[in-house]
C-alpha positions as CSV (number, residue, x, y, z in Angstrom):
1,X,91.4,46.3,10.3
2,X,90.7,42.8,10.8
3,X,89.7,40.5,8.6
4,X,86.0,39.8,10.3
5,X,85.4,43.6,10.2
6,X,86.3,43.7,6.4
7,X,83.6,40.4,6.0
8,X,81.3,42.3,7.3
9,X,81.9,45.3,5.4
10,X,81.7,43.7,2.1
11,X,78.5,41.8,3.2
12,X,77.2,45.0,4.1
13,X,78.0,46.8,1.0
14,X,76.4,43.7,-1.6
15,X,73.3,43.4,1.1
16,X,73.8,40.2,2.2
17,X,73.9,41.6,6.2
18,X,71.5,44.3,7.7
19,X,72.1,46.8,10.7
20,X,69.7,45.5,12.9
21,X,67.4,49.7,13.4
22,X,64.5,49.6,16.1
23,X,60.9,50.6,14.9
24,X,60.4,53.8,15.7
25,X,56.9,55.9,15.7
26,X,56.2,59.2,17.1
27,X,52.5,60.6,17.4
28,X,50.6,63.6,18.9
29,X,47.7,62.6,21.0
30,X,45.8,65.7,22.7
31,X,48.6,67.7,24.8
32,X,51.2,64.3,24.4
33,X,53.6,63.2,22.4
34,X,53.8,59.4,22.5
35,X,57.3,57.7,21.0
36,X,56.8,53.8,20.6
37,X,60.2,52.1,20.0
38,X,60.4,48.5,19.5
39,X,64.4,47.0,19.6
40,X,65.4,45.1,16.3
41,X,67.7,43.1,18.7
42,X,65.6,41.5,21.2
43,X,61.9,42.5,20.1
44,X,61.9,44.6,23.6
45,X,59.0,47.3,23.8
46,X,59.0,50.9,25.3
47,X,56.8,53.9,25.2
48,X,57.7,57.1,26.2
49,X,54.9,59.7,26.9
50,X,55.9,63.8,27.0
51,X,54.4,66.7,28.1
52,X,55.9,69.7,27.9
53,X,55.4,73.7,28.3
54,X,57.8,76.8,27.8
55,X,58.8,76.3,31.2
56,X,59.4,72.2,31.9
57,X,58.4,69.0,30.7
58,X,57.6,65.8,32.2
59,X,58.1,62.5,30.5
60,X,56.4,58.9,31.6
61,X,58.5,55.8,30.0
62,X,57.4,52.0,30.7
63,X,59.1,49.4,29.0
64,X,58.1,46.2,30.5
65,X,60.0,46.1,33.5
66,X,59.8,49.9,35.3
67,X,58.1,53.1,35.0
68,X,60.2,56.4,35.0
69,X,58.9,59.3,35.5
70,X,60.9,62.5,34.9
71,X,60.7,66.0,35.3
72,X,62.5,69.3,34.0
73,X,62.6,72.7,33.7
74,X,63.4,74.2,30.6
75,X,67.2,75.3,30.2
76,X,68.1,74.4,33.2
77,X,70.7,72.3,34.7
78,X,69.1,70.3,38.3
79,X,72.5,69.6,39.3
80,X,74.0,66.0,40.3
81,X,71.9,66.0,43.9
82,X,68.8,64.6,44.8
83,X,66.4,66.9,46.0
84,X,62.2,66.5,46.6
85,X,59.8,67.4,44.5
86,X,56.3,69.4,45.4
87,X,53.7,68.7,43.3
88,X,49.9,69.2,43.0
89,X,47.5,68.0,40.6
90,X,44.1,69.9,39.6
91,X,44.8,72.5,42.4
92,X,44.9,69.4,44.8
93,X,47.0,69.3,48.0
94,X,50.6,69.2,47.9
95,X,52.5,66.0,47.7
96,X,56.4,65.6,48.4
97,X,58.8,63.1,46.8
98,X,62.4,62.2,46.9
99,X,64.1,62.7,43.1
100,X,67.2,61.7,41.8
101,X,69.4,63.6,39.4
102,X,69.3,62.2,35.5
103,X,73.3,61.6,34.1
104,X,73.3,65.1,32.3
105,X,71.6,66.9,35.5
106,X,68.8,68.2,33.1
107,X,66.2,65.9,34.5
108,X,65.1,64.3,37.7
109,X,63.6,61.3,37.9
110,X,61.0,59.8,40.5
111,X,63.3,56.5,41.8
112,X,61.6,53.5,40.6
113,X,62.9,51.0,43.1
114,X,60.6,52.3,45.8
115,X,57.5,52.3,43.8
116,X,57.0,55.5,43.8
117,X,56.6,55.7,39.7
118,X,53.3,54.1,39.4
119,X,51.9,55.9,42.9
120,X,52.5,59.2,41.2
121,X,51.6,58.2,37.9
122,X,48.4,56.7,39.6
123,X,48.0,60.7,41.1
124,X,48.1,62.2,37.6
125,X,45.6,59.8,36.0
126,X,42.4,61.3,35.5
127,X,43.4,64.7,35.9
128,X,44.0,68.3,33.6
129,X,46.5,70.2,35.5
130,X,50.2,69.2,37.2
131,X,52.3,71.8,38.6
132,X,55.8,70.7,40.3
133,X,58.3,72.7,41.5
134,X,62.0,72.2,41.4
135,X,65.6,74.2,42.1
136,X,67.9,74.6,39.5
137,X,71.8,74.2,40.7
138,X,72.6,77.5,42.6
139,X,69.1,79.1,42.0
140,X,66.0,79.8,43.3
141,X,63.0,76.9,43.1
142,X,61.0,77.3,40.0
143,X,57.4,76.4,39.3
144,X,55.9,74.5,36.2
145,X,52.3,74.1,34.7
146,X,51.9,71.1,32.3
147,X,47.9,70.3,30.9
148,X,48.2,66.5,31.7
149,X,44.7,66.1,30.2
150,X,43.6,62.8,28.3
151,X,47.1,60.7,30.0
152,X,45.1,58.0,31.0
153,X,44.0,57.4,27.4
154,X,47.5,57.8,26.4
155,X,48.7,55.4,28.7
156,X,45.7,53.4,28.0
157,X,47.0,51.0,25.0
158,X,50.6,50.7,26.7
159,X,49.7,49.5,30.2
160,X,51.2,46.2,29.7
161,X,54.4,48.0,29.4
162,X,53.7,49.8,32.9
163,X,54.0,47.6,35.3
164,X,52.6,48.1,38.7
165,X,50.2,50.6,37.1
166,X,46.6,50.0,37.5
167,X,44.2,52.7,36.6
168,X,42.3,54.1,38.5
């Protein structure tokens, strides 16, 4: 152990040094879960919006500088490819876009270098139903219904962190 680790130690153990923790907050808001997280270390925002189902979730996360959008079905592992992703809003027509496998493979996410997070988020504003379909690894494609009802007043008092988002 050296001797700056054993400083700090001791200055953590009388209180004279502090971990530096985020500030976290977590609230329901209709049918979504919004987690606000600001960073002790550099004041950076984030918001993450989640809705979920038995059968999949999607989450929306803006902090400042991109939009992700993710997708999942519940228990189910996506795999390490990318694949596209059908989706329809309010019974609307079908839309396709390419997806990229999260670092677990339990998620794929809509790639946010092409702008294609804020065009679908733009698709989902102002609307009650989503339903997506994607395939598991080695299994059939599976469907999922998520009540996206009230997102743009979610998203509402976090657009700042959202960029390239303007609401419809």
């Amino acid at each position: 152990m050296t001797i700056h680790r054993i400083i700090l130690i001791l200055a953590l153990a009388m209180g004279l040094a502090s971990t530096a923790i985020a500030q976290e907050s977590q609230e329901s808001v209709g049918k979504w879960v919004v987690n606000a997280r600001k960073s002790a270390l550099d004041g950076g925002e984030s918001v993450g919006l989640i809705a979920h189902s038995n059968s999949g979730g999607l989450i929306i996360r803006c902090n400042g500088k991109e939009i992700d959008v993710l997708f999942s079905i519940a228990g189910a592992y996506l795999g390490k490819r990318s694949q596209t992703i059908a989706y329809s809003v309010d019974d609307g027509a079908v839309q396709k876009i390419p997806v990229s496998p999260s670092d677990d493979g339990r998620a794929a996410f809509v790639d946010p270098g092409i702008l294609a997070a804020p065009f679908i988020m733009k698709d989902l504003i102002g609307h009650n139903k989503l339903v997506y379909q994607l395939t598991p690894y080695q299994k059939k494609a599976q469907e999922v219904i998520l009540d996206i009802e009230g997102l743009r007043e979610v998203i509402s008092p976090h657009i700042g962190l959202c960029p390239g988002l303007i609401l419809p």
